[in-house]
C-alpha beads as a LAMMPS data file, in Angstrom:
LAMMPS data file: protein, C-alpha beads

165 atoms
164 bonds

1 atom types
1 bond types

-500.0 500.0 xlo xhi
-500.0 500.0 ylo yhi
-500.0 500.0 zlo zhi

Masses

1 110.0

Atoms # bond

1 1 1 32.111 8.578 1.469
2 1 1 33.073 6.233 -1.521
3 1 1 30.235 4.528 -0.087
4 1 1 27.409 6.831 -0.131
5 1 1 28.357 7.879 -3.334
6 1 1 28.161 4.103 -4.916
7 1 1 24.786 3.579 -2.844
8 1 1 22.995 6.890 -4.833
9 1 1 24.831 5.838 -8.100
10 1 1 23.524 2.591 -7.671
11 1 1 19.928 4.008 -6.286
12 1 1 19.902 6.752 -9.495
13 1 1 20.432 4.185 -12.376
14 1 1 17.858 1.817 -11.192
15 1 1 14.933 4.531 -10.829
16 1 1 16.194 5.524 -14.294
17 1 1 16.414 2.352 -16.046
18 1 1 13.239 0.700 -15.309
19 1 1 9.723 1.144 -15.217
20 1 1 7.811 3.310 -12.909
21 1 1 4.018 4.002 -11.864
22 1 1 2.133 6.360 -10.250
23 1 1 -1.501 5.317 -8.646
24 1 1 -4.118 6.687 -6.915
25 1 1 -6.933 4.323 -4.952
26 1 1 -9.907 5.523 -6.122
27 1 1 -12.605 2.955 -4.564
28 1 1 -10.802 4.173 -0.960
29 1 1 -11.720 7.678 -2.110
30 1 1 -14.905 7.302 -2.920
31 1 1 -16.245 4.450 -0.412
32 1 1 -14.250 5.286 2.424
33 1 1 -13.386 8.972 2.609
34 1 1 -9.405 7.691 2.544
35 1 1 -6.260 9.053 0.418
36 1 1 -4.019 6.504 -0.592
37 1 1 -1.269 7.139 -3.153
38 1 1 0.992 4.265 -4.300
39 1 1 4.622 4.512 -6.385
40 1 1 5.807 1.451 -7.791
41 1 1 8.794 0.289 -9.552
42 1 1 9.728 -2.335 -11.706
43 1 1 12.947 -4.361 -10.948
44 1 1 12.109 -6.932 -13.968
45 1 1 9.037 -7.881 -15.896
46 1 1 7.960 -10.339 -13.350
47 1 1 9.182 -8.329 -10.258
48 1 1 8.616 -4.825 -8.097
49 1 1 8.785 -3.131 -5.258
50 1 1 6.625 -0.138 -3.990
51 1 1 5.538 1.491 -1.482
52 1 1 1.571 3.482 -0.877
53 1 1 0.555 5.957 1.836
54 1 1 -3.152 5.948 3.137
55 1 1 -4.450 8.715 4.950
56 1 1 -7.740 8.290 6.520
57 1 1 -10.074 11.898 5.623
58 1 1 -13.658 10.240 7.719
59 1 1 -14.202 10.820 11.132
60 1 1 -12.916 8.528 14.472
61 1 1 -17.157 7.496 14.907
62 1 1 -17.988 6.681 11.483
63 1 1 -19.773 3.520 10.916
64 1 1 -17.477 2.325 8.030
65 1 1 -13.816 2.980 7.975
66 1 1 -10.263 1.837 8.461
67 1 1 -8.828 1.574 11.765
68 1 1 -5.948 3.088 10.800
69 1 1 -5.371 7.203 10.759
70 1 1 -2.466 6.824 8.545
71 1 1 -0.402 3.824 6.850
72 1 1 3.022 3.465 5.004
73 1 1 3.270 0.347 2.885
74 1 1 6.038 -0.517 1.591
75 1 1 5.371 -3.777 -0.480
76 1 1 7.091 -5.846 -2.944
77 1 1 5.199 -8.282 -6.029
78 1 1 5.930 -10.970 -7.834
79 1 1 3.432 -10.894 -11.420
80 1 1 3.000 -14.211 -12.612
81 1 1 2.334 -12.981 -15.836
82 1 1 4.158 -10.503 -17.291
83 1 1 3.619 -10.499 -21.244
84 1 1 -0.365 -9.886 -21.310
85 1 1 -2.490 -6.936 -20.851
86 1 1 -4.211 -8.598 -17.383
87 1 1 -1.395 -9.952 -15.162
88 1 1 -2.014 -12.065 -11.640
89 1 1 0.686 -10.860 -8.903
90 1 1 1.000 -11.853 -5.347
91 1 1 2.206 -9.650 -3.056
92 1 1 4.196 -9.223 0.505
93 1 1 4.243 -6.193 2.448
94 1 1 5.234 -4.487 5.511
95 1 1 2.611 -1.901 7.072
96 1 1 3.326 0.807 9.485
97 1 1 0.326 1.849 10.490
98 1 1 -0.899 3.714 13.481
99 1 1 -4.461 5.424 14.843
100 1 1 -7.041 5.640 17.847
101 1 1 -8.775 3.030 19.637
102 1 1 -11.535 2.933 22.173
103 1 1 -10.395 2.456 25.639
104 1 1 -13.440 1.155 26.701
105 1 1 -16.225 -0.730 24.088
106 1 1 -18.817 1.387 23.031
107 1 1 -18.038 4.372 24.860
108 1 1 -16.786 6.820 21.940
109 1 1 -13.818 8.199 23.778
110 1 1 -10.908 7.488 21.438
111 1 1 -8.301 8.147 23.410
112 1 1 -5.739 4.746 23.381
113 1 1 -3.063 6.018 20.289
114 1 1 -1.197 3.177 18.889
115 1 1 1.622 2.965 16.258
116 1 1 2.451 -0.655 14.893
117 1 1 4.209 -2.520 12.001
118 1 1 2.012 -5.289 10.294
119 1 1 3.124 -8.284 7.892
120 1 1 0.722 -9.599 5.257
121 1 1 0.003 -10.927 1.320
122 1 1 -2.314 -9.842 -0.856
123 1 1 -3.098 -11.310 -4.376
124 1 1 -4.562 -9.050 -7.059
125 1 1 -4.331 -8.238 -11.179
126 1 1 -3.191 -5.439 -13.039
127 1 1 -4.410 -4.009 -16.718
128 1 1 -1.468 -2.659 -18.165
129 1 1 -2.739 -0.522 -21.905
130 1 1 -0.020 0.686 -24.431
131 1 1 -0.632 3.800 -23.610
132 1 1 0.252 4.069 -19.954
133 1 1 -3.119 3.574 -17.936
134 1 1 -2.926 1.493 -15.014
135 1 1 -5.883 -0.520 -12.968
136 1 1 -4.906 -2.465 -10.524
137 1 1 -7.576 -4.718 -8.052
138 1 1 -5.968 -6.535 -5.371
139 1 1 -6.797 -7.374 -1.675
140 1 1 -4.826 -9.136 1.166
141 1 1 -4.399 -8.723 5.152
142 1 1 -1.945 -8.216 7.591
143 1 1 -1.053 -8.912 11.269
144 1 1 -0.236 -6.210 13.756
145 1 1 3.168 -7.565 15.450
146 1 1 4.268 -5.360 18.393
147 1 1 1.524 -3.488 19.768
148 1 1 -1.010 -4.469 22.484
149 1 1 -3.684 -1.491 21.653
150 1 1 -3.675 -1.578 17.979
151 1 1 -6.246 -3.828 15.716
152 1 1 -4.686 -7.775 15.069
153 1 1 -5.456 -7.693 11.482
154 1 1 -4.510 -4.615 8.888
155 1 1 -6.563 -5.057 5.342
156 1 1 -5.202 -4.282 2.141
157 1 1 -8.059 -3.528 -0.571
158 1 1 -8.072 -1.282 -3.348
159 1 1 -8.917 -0.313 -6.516
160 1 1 -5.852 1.384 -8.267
161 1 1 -5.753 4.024 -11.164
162 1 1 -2.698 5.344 -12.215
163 1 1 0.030 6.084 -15.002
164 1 1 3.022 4.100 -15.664
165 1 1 6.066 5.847 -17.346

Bonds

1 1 1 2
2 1 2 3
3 1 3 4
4 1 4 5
5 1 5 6
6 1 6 7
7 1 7 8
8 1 8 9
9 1 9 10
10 1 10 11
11 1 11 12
12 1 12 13
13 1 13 14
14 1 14 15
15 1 15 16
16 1 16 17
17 1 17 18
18 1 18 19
19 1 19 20
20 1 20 21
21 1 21 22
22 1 22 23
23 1 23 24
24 1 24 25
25 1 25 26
26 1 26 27
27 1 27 28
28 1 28 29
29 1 29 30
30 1 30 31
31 1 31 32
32 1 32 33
33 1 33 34
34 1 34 35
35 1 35 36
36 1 36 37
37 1 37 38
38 1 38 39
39 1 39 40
40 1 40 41
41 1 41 42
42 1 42 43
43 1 43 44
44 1 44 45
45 1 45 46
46 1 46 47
47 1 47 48
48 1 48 49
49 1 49 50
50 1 50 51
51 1 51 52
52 1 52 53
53 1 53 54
54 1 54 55
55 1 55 56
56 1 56 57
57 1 57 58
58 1 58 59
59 1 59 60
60 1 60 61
61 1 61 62
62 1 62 63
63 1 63 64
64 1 64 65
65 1 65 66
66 1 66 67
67 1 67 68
68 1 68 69
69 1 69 70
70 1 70 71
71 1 71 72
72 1 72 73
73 1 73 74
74 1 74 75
75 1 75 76
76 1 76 77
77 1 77 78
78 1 78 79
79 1 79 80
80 1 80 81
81 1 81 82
82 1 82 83
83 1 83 84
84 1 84 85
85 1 85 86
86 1 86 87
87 1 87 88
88 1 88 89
89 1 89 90
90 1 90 91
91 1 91 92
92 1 92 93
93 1 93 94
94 1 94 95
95 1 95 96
96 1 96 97
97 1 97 98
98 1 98 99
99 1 99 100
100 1 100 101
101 1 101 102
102 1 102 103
103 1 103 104
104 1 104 105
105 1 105 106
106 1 106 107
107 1 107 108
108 1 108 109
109 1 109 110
110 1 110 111
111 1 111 112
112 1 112 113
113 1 113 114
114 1 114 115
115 1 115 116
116 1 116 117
117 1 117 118
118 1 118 119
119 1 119 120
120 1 120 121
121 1 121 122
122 1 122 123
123 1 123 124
124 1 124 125
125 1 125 126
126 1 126 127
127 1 127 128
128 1 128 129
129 1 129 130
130 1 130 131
131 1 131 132
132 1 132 133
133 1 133 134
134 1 134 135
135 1 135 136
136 1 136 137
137 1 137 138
138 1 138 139
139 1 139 140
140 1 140 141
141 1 141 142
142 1 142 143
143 1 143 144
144 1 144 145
145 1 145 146
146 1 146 147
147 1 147 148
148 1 148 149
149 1 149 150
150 1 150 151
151 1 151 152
152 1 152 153
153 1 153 154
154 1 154 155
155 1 155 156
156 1 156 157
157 1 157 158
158 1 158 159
159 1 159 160
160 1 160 161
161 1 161 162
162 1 162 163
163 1 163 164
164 1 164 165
């Protein structure tokens, strides 16, 4: 019990000490028909750790979309900058990610479900104003690990806009 409690002290003072964003991609909504929504946190100037949720809103047969129905990232970045406005990061991250495939090529059915955890980087830069507004470009890929029906590579693009408090 001494534990827990220590673990959720610990957990409580570190959300409330440092800094923390909220984002929304907006190029996914718009190009894409996708919802992703990202929280990030700062453990120092030149270090964080996040984590986004996509949600894929276009249909299983559209010409253009992610492969993925839904995706938890969690992710963790390293700015190389950290005293400008424009700061470079590089990024690892860990995707969950799961969806439909085709069970046969070309033949529409969509029936193969897969679930599967990728590992990638991504580079990217982040405008940071006094105020509290937040863009964010970045892109990167990842490989599927485990499964033998989901996609080998996972992308990570996007276009954030958000609010840092």
């Amino acid at each position: 019990m001494k534990k827990i409690l220590l673990i959720i002290g610990l957990l409580v003072s570190s959300l409330g000490y440092s800094q923390q964003e909220i984002k929304l991609d907006i190029a996914d909504a718009l190009v894409i028909r996708s919802l992703e929504f990202s929280y990030e946190n700062y453990i120092s100037a030149e270090n964080s750790f996040g984590v986004s949720a996509l949600f894929n809103l276009a249909k299983q047969d559209a010409s253009f979309r992610y492969n993925e129905n839904t995706m938890i990232t969690p992710y963790f970045r390293h700015y190389f900058t950290s005293e400008a406005q424009w700061n470079f990061f590089g990024e690892a991250f860990v995707g969950i990610n799961s969806g439909k495939k085709e069970s046969v090529e070309d033949s529409g059915d969509y029936d193969l479900k897969y679930t599967d955890g990728a590992l990638g980087v991504a580079i990217g830069t982040k405008y940071s104003s006094e105020g509290g507004l937040i863009i964010d470009v970045y892109a990167g890929v990842g490989r599927n690990l485990f499964g033998t029906d989901s996609p080998v590579l996972v992308p990570r693009v996007g276009v954030n806009v958000g609010w840092r408090f």
